[in-house]
C-alpha positions in Angstrom: 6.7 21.4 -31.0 9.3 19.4 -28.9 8.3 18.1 -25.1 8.1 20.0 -22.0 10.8 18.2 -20.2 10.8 18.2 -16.3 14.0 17.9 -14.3 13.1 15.7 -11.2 15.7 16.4 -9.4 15.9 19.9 -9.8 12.3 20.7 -9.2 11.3 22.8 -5.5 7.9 20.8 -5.7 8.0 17.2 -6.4 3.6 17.2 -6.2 3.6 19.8 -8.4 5.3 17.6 -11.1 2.9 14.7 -10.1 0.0 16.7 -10.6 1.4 18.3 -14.3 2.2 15.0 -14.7 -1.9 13.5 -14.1 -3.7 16.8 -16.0 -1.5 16.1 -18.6 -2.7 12.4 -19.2 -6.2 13.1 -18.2 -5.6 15.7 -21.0 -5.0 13.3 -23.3 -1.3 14.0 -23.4 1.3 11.6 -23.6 3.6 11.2 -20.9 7.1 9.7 -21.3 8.0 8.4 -17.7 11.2 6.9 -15.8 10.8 3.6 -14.6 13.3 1.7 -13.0 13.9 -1.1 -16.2 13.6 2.1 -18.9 11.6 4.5 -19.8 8.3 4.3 -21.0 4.8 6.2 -22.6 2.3 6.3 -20.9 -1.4 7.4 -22.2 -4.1 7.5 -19.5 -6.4 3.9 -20.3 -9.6 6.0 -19.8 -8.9 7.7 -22.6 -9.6 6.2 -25.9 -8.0 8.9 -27.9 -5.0 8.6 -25.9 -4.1 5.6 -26.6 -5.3 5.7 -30.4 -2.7 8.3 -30.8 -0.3 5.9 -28.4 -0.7 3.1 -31.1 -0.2 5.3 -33.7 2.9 6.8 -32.4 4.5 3.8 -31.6 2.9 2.2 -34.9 2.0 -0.6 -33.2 0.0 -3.7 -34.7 -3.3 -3.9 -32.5 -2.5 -7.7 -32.1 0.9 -6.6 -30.4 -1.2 -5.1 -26.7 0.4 -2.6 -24.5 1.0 -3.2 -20.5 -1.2 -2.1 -17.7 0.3 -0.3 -15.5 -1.4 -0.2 -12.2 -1.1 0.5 -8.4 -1.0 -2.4 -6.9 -0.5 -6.1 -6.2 -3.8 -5.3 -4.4 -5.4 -4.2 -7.4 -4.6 -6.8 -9.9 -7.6 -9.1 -9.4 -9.7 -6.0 -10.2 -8.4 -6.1 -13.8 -7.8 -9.9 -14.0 -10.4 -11.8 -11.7 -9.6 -15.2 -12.5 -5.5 -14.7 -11.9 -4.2 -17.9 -10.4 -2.9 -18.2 -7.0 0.9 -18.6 -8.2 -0.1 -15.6 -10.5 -0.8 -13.2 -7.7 1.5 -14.7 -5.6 4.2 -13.5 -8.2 2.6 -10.1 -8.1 3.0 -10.1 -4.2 6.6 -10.6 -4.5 7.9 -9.1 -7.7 5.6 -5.7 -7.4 6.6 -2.7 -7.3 9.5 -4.1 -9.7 10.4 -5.3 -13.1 8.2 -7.5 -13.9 5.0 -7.3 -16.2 2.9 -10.5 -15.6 0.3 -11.5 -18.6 -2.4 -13.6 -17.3 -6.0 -14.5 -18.7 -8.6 -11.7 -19.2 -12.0 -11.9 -19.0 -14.0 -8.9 -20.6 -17.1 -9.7 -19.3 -15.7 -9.5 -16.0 -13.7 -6.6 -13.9 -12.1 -3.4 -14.8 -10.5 -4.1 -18.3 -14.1 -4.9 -19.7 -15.4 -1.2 -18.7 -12.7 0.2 -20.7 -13.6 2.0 -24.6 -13.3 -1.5 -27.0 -10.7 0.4 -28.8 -8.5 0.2 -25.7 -9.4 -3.3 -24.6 -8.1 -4.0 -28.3 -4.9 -2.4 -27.4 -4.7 -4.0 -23.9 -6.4 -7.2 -24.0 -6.1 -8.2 -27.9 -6.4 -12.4 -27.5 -7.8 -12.5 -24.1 -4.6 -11.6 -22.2 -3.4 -8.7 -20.4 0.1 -7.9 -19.3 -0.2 -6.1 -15.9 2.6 -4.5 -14.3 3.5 -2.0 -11.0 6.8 -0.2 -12.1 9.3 0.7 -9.1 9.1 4.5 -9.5 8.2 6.6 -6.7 7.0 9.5 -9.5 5.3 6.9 -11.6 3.7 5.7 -9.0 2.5 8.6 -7.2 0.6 9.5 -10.8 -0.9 6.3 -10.9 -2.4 6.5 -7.3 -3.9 9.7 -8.2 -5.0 9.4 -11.7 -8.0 7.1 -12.4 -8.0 3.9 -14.2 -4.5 2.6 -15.3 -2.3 3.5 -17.6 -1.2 2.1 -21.5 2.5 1.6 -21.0 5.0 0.8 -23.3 8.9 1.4 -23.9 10.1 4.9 -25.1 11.4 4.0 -28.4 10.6 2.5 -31.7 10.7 -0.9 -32.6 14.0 -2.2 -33.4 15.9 0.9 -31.8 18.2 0.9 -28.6 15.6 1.2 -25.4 15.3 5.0 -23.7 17.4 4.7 -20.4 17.4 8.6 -20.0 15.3 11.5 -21.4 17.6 12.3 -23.6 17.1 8.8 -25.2 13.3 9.7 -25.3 13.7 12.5 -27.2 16.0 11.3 -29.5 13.4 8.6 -30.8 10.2 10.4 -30.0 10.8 13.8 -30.3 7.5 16.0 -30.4 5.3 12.9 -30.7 4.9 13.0 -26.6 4.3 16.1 -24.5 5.6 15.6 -21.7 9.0 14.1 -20.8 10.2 13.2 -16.9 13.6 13.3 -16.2 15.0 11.1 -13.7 18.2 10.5 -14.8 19.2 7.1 -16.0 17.3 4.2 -15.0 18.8 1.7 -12.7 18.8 -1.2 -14.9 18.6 0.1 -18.5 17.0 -3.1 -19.5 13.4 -3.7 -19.6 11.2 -5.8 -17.6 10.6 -9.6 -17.9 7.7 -10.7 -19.5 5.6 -13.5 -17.6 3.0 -15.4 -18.8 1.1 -17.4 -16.1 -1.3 -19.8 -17.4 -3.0 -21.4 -14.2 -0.7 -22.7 -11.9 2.1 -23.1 -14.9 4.4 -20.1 -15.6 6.8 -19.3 -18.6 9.1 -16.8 -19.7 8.3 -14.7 -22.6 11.0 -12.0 -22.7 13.6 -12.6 -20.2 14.3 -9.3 -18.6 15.8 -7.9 -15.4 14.3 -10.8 -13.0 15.9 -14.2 -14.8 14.6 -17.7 -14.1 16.3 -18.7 -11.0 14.8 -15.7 -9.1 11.2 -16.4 -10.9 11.4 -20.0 -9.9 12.4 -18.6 -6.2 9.8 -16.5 -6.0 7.4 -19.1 -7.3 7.9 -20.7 -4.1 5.1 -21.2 -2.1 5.8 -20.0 1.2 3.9 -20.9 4.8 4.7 -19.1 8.0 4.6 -20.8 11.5 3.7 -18.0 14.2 3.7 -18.1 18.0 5.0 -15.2 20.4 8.7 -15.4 20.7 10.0 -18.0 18.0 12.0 -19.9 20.3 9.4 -22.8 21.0 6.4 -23.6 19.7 7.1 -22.2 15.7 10.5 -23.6 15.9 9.3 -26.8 16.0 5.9 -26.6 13.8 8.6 -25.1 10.9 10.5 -28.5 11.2 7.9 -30.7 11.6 6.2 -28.9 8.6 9.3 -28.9 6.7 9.4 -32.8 7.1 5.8 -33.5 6.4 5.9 -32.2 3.2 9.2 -33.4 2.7 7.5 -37.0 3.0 4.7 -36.1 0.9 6.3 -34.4 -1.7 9.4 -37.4 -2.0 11.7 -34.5 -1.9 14.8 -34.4 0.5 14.8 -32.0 3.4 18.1 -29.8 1.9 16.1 -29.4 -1.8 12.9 -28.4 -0.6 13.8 -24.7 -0.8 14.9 -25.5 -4.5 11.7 -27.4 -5.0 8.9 -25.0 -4.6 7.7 -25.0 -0.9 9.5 -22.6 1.5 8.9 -23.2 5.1 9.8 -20.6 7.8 8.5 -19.3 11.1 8.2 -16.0 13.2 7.2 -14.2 16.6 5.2 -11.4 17.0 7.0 -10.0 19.8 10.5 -12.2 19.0 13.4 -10.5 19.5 15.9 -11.0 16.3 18.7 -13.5 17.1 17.6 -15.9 19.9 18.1 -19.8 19.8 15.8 -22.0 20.5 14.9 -23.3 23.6 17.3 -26.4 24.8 14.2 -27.9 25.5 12.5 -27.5 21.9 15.4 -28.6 20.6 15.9 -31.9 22.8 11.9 -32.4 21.4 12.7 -32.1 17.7 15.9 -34.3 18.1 13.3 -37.0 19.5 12.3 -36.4 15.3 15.5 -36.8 14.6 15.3 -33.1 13.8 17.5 -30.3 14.3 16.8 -26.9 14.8 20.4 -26.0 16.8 20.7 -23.7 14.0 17.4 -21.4 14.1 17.3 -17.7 14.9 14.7 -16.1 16.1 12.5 -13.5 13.8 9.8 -11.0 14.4 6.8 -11.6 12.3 6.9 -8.6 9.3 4.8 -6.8 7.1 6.6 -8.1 4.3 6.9 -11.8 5.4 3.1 -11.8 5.7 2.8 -9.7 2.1 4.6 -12.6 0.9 3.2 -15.6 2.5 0.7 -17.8 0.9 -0.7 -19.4 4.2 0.4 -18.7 7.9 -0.2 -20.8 10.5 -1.0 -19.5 13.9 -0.3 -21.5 17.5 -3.0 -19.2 19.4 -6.1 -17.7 18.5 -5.3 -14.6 19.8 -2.3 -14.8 17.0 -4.7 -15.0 14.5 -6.6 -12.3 15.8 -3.7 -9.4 16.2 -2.6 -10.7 12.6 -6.4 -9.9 11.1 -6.6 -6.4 12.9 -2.6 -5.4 11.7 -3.4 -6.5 8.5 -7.1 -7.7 6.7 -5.5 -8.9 3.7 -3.0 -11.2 5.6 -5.8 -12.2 7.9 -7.6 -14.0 5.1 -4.7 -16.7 4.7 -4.4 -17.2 8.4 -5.7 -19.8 10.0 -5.2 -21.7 13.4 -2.5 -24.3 13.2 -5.1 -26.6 15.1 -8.0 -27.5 12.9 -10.5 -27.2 15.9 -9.1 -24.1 16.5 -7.7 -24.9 19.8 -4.6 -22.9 21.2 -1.3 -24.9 21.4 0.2 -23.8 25.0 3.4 -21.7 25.2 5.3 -24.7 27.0 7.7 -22.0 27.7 9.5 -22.7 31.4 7.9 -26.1 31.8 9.5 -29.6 32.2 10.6 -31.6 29.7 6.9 -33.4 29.6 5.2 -30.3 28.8 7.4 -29.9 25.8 6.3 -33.0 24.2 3.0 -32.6 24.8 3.2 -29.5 23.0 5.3 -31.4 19.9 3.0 -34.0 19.5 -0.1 -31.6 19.6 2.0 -29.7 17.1 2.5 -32.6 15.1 -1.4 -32.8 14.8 -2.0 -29.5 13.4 1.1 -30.3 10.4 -0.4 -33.3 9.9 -4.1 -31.9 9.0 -2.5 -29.0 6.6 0.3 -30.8 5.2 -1.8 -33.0 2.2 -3.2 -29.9 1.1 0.3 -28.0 1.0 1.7 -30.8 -0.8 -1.3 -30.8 -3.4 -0.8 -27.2 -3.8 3.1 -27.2 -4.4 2.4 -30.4 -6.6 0.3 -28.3 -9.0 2.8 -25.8 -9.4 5.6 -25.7 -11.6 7.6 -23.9 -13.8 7.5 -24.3 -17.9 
């Protein structure tokens, strides 16, 4: 019998195909879907019959596991406890997108170890699992409302051209899925790139969509300097950060973007665009720093999804960052290791500017070592 095949873009109810969509794999149906590298099957995880008949159609060798896919960056330590720090920092950045991330599994601990052991065969064969969150609003509407994850793999057989349309699916497939989702071609018609992160290492496996370059980039880790306005106070703690580990690290202060620590700061009421203060600058030429060249930026949600630590010049910073946002709130910390606030020197004399700096130069000093060890330890294979 061949698939039911649902037009996405021709459909009046876009939930009704998500729900078809979820009783179908909680059926035990498979489900061919669109993602935005190409399309993939999909059998629910919970269901070890499901993904028997997954293997089967796909003839898969057991040893060869299928991805995870999940709903979240936010979820990932649930299946994958132990995942590194440069692990889920890759999952903050490259999810939802094309990357499937294979880090260590342990079955004794978190969600892959309640599944059937015939699925954490197919899954987690040599104590890895590939874990991925594909960029498709339909996809990932059925994973929020399905539970457990899904067994994904590519439409096709081994050896054949991947399924960048529905008519690719069925060409390959045929009746051996139930369900087919139509939404057109997908946007890259290649698959996703296949990461393995061992620790604080990463490598490439199968170099998909995201190449190297962009990896390394995102590999980056990132620390935010906050204040109110990002003219005075987080101009200056981004340069004299920037220099610090510049220092530490032996790397030159136009490389250290290239070399694995980004450095950057934000306001949480800036307006987009300012300069700096001439008196912040004046202070950080005292350095032999410039900052003639930084633009003011409000503090977003996706530069604190993104940031491994942010450093706040206030308590009360830290504290409107914590309520906005818990998960961003536990890698906040004052910039001041006391916990004292760093004055907004803001319409003061020239004196109250370097007092500010040099308080400043405190706080970079006490994180700095620790940044360094951190970007140290990380590096690409």
């Amino acid at each position: 019998m061949p698939p039911l095949v649902i037009d996405i873009h021709r459909t009046d109810d876009l939930r009704d195909v998500v729900h078809r969509a979820v009783q179908a794999l909680v059926e035990g149906k498979l489900v061919a879907f669109p993602t935005e590298t190409v399309y993939g099957v999909a059998a629910s995880a919970c269901n070890a019959e499901a993904v028997d008949r997954l293997l089967t159609t796909k003839s898969r060798d057991p040893g060869s596991p299928f991805a995870l896919a999940i709903k979240s960056a936010g979820e990932a330590r649930d299946y994958a406890p132990d995942m590194s720090p440069l692990a889920y920092r890759l999952a903050r950045r490259c999810w939802p997108g094309p990357v499937t991330l294979v880090v260590d599994c342990d079955e004794k601990r978190g969600l892959v170890g309640q599944l059937a052991p015939s699925v954490r065969q197919a899954v987690c064969p040599q104590g890895t699992v590939g874990l991925r969150v594909p960029a498709n609003q339909v996809l990932l509407d059925v994973l929020c409302m399905i539970n457990g994850p899904l067994a994904l793999t590519s439409a096709n057989f081994k050896g054949e051209p991947e399924a960048i349309n529905a008519d690719d699916v069925i060409k390959s497939l045929g009746d051996k899925v139930d369900l087919v989702l139509d939404d057109g071609p997908a946007r890259y018609g290649r698959p996703s790139s296949v990461v393995r992160v061992n620790g604080n290492k990463f490598s490439i496996l199968r170099e998909g969509v995201v190449g190297k370059p962009t990896l390394e980039r995102l590999a980056r880790y990132m620390v935010v300097m906050v204040c109110t306005g990002n003219t005075c106070r987080s101009p200056m703690a981004e340069a004299l950060m920037r220099k610090a580990l510049s220092d530490k690290l032996g790397i030159p202060l136009d490389e250290m973007d290239a070399r694995g620590v980004l450095v950057m700061s934000a306001g949480l009421a800036a307006a987009p665009g300012s300069p700096p203060s001439t008196e912040s600058v004046t202070m950080m030429k005292e350095h032999s720093l410039s900052i003639d060249d930084h633009r003011s930026q409000p503090l977003t949600d996706q530069v604190l999804r993104h940031a491994d630590l942010v450093l706040t010049m206030t308590r009360s910073h830290l504290h409107a960052i914590a309520q906005s946002s818990p998960e961003a709130g536990a890698k906040t910390e004052p910039l001041m290791p006391g916990g004292e606030d760093v004055a907004d020197p803001i319409g003061g004399p020239l004196e109250t500017y370097r007092a500010c700096a040099e308080q400043i130069a405190k706080g970079v000093d006490y994180h700095a070592e620790r940044i360094a060890e951190i970007v140290r330890s990380t590096a690409a294979e």
